[in-house]
N, C-alpha and C positions, 0 to 999 in steps of 0.2 A: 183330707188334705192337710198338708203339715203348716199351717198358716207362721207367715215373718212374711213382716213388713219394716218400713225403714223411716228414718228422716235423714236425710243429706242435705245438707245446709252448707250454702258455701262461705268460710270464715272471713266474709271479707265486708262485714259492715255489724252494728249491734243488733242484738235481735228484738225484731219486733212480733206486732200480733198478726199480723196473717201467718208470717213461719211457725209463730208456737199455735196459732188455729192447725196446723198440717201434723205439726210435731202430737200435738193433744191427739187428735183422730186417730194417729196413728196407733197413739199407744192404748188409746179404748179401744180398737178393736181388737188388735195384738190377748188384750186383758180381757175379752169378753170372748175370744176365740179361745183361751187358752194356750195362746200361740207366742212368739218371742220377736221383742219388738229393738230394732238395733240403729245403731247411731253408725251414719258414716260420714266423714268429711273430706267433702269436695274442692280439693286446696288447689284445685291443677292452675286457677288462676292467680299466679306466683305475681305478679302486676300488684293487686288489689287487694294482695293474703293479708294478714297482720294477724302477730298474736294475740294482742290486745282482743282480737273478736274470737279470738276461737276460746281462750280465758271468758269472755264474756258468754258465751256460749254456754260454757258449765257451771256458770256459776248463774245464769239465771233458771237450768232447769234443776238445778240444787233447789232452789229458792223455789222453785215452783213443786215440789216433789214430786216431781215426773224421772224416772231410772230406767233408761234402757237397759236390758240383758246381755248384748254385745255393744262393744265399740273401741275408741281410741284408750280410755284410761278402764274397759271391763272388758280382757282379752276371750275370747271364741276363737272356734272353727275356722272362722273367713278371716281372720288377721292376715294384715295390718288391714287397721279399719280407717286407715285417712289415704289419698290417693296417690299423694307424690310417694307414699313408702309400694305404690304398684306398680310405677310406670313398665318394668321388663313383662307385665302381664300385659299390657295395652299393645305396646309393640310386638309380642309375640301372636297377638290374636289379629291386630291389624294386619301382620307382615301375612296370616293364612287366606287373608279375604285378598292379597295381594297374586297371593299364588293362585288362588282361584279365577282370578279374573273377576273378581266382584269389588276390587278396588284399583286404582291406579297410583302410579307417583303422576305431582304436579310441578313444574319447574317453572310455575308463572312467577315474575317477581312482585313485591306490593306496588311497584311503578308501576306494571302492565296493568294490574288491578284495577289502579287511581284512574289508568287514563282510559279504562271501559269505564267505570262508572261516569267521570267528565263527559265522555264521547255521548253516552245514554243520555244525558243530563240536558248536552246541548241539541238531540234531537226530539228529546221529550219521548222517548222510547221509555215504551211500558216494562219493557225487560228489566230482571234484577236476577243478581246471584253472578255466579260464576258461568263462562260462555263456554265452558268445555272443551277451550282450546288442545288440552293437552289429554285429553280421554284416547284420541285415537293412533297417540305413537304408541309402535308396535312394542308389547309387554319387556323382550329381550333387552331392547335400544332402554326403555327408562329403566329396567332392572342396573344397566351398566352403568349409566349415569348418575343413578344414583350411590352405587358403591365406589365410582371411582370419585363420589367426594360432592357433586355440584350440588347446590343448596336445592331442596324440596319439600312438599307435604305428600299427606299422602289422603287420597280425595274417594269416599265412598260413590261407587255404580248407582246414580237413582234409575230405574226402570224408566224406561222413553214411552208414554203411552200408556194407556189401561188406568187403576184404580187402584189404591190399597183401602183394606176394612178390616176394622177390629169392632171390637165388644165394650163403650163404656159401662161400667155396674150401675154408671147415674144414668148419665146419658142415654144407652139404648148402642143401637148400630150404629156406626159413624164409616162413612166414605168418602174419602179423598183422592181427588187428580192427583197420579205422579206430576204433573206438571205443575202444579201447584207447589208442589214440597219444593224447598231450596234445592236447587240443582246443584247434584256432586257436593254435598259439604266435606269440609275438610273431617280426617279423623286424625290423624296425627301433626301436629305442627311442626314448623323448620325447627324448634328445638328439640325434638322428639317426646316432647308430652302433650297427652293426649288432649283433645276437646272434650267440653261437657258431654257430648252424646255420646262416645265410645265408650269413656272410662263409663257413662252411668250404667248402659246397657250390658258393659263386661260384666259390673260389679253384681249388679241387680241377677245375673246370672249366675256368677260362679258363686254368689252371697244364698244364691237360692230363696230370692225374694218372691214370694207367692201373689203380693199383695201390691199395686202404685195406686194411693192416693197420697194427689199431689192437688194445688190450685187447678184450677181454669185455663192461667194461663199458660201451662204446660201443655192443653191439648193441641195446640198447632206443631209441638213437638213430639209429636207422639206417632202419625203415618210414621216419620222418618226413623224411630226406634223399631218400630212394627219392622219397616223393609232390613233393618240392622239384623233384630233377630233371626226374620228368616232368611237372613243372607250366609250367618251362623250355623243355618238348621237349628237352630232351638226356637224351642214353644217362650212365648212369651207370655207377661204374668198378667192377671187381669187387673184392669185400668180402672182406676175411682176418680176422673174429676171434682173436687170440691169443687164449691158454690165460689165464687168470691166475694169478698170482703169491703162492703163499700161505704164512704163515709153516709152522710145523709143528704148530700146533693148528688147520689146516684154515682159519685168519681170513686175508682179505687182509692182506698182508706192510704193517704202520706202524710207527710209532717201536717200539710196546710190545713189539715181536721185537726190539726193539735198531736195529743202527745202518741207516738205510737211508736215506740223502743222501751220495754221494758223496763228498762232502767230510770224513765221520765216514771212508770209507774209507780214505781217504786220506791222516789225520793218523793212522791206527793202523798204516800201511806195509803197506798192498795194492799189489800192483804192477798196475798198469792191465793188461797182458797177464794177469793168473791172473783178473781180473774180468770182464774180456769173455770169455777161455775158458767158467767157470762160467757167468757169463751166458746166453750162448751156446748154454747145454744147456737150459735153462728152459722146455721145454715146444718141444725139438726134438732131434732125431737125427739122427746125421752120419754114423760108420764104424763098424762093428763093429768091436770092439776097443782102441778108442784113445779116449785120453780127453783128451789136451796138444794142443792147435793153437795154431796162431800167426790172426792175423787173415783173412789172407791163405789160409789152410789153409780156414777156415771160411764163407769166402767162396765158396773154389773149389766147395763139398761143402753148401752150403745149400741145399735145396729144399722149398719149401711142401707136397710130399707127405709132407714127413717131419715134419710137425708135428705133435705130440698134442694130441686133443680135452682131453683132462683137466685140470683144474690144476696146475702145478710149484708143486714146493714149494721154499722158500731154506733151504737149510741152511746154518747160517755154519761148523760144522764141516767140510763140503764146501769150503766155497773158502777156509776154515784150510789144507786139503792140496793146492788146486790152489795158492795163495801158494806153499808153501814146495818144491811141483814146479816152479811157476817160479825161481823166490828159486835152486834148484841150476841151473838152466840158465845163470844169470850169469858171467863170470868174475871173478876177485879182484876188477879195476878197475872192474867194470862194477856189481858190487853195493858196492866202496866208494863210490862216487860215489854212489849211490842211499841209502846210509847214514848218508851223511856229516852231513845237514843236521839226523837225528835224532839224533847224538853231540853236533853241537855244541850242542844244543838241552837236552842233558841238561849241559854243563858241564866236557865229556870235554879238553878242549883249551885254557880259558882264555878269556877275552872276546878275545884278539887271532885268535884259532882254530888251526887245528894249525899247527905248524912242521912244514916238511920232514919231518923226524926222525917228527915222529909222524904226517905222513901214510902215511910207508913202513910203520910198524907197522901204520899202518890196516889198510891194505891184504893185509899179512900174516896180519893177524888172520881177514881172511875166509877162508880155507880152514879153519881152525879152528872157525868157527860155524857155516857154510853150509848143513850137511846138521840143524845146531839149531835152524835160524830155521825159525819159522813167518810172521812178518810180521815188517817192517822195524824198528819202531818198539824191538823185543826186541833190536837189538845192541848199544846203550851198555853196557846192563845185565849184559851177557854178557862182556863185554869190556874192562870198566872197570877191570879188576886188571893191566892192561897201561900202564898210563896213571897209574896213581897206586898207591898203597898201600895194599891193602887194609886193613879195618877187620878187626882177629885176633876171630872167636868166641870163647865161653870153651873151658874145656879138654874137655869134652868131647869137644868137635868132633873132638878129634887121636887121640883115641883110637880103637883098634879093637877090634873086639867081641871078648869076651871077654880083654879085656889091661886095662892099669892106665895109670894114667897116670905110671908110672917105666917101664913098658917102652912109651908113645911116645915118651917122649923119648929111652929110646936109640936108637928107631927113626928119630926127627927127626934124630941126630946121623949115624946113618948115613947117611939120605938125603942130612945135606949134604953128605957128601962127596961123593957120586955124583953133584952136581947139577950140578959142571963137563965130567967127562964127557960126561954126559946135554945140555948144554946147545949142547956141539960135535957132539953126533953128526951126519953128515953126513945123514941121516933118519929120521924112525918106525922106518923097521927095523933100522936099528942101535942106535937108542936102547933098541929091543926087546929087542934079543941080550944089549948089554952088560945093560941090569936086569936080566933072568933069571940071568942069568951069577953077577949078584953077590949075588941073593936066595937059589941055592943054594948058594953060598960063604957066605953067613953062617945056614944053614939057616931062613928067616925065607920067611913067604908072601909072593908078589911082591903081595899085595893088601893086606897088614900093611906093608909096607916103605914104600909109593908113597902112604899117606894121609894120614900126619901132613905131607910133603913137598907133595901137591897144597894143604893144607888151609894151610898154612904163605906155599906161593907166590902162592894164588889168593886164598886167605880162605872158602873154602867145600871141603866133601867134593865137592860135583857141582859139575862146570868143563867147561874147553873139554880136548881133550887136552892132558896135561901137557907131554908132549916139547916137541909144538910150540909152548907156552908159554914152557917155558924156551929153547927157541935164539929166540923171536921175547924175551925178554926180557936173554937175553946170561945167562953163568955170574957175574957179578959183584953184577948186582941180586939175581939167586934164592941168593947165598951171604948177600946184607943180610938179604931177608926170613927167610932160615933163623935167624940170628943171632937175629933181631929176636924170632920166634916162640919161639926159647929161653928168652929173657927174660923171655916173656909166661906160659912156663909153669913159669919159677921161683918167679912171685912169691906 
């Protein structure tokens, strides 16, 4: 079988993580089938369209290095890959199920509508949907009426009675009351474009889609594709419910769990590889044992037999720690550069932005924070005592527990001296040797000795490591701040 499958996304809000959960699936299997995986967009809701989402669209699966094979900006076969450039194909495919007698025109107005649902409302009638008023004027009579101009839709045949069944690949057999399905939905509307159902089930057909996985909540839309197609005569393509998506009180995953559009990800320094990794696991299983893939890993090792029935749940603690598993896979240059745009953003550098000089520090710095970041957005903050002058706490701070603040400062005084040493040692481990060296030379704990000196160089007790602070800061600045913090503890 020629496996294509799709994501269709309607552009009409930013994208989040359940869509790019459907979009990701999609295109691992696409990549694990060998098969071609294609981008369509479902713009029919002209209401709620904006380009601003559909721009957001491509620019978050840029950033996430996910490429479909077809679509709006990678032209194929099934062109035009957005909906509003297909409406004379919706119309012409509706207008055959008209002539069949497998659709109708409808000339209810939205008044008639209002005052069924009102009338339902006030009897407490369990009824819903459309009352099928207009199903049994005779075909000829709405054929004329509707050409000679009077407003209508035009309303798909549900079958009265019996059962529709398809095949989920997660699922199993599923069977549905026609009476249950929305009676008569509409398929084309009084402006002549189509609804979500017609355009998807034309597209998904003439596009020669092998493959629908979609969420969960598509299956209750799904009998009503099923009778589409075989009202068509065409075989229809086999069905993948995913799992859905739930925060961790069990509620589908929305704002009120926090961030879930992309683009919040993204300004907090997620790295697109630890998103799609996480991602990725959401209601699927790859290797025992392993938890870090790259795209391409995941791709190789995706299989729909390995999907769970159940719900995944988003834990943002979870892709806290796949971030900062990836965030250590970087090297210096590669997470300075990733950092960079959130330093300058913080002010790290000046409006002209770094000089040479402080991009090497940049740079420097990251081995220093690497194994401390959780997400990007935390390095200026971490890091800012390299670049400017810290702000000195009060005295406290210099102090160690159980001592005075007469015995930090001859501990500060000590430290200065050791701070040019310390500042050339040729590594952490000699920077090591020598402090112990001279913490029992002056019988002093090396954890007494090293604080009022971090607290002095950095502006806080907790820092990045000291060594590598002072050699990435030179022995001349860490002798200013020593000076400086003496000062601040005479007065």
């Amino acid at each position: 079988m020629k496996i294509r499958d799709r994501y269709a996304p309607s552009p009409t809000g930013l994208q989040h993580i359940g869509g790019v959960r459907t979009a990701l699936f999609n295109y691992l299997f696409a990549r694990s089938q060998g098969g071609k995986f294609i981008l369509r967009l479902e713009d029919t809701d002209r209401t709620r369209y904006d380009q601003v989402y559909e721009q957001n669209l491509y620019d978050t699966f840029a950033w996430l290095g996910i490429q479909w094979d077809e679509g709006p900006d990678r032209d194929g076969p099934s062109a035009p890959y957005v909906q509003s450039g297909r409406t004379a194909l919706y119309r012409q495919y509706a207008g055959e199920l008209a002539n069949r007698g497998l659709a109708y025109y409808c000339f209810c107005t939205s008044g008639r509508l209002e005052q069924i649902r009102i009338e339902r409302e006030a009897a407490h009638s369990g009824d819903t949907g459309y009352d099928r008023h207009c199903r049994g004027i005779p075909p000829e009579e709405a054929a004329a009426r509707a050409a000679a101009g009077e407003a209508h839709t035009l309303r798909l045949k549900i079958p009265l009675g019996g059962t529709t069944r398809f095949r989920d690949r997660l699922l199993g057999e599923i069977e549905w009351k026609n009476d249950d399905i929305n009676p008569d939905p509409v398929l084309l509307k009084s402006d002549g474009f189509p609804t979500y159902h017609l355009a998807n089930v034309v597209d998904d057909h003439l596009m020669e889609i092998s493959h629908v996985l979609r969420a969960q909540e598509w299956l209750s839309s799904t009998p009503l594709h099923v009778i589409m197609y075989r009202s068509f005569g065409w075989t229809p393509p086999e069905f993948c419910h995913l799992p859905m998506v739930m925060g961790q009180d069990g509620k589908k995953l929305s704002k009120r769990h926090g961030a879930t559009s992309i683009d919040e990800f993204r300004r907090q320094g997620c790295l697109a590889e630890a998103l799609i990794n996480y991602v990725a696991l959401l209601g699927a299983s790859y290797e025992e044992g392993k938890d870090i893939y790259t795209l391409r890993e995941l791709a190789e090792r995706f299989s729909l037999d390995k999907l769970n029935k159940a719900p995944a749940i988003f834990d943002y603690k979870k892709l806290e720690w796949y971030n900062g598993q990836h965030i250590r896979l970087k090297s210096d240059e590669e997470l300075a550069d990733l950092c960079l745009p959130y330093a300058s953003d913080a002010g790290l550098f000046g409006a002209a932005g770094p000089s040479a000089e402080q991009r090497l520090i940049f740079v420097k710095a990251m081995a220093l924070i690497r194994e401390r970041l959780s997400f990007l957005s935390e390095a200026p903050e971490k890091i800012a005592y390299l670049f400017r002058e810290p702000e000195l706490p009060a005295a406290e701070e210099f102090i160690p527990k159980k001592a005075d603040l007469a015995r930090a400062v001859g501990l500060l005084r000590l430290g200065g001296k050791l701070a040019r040493p310390l500042a050339e040692a040729a590594d952490d481990e000699a920077a090591e040797i020598f402090i112990k060296e001279q913490a029992e030379k002056n019988a002093v704990k090396l954890g007494e000795l090293l604080m009022p000196l971090r607290v002095a160089v950095t502006g806080a007790r907790v820092s990045p490591p000291l060594f590598g602070s002072l050699r990435i800061l030179g022995a001349e600045k860490a002798l200013e701040r020593v000076e400086r913090a003496l000062e601040h503890l005479s007065r």
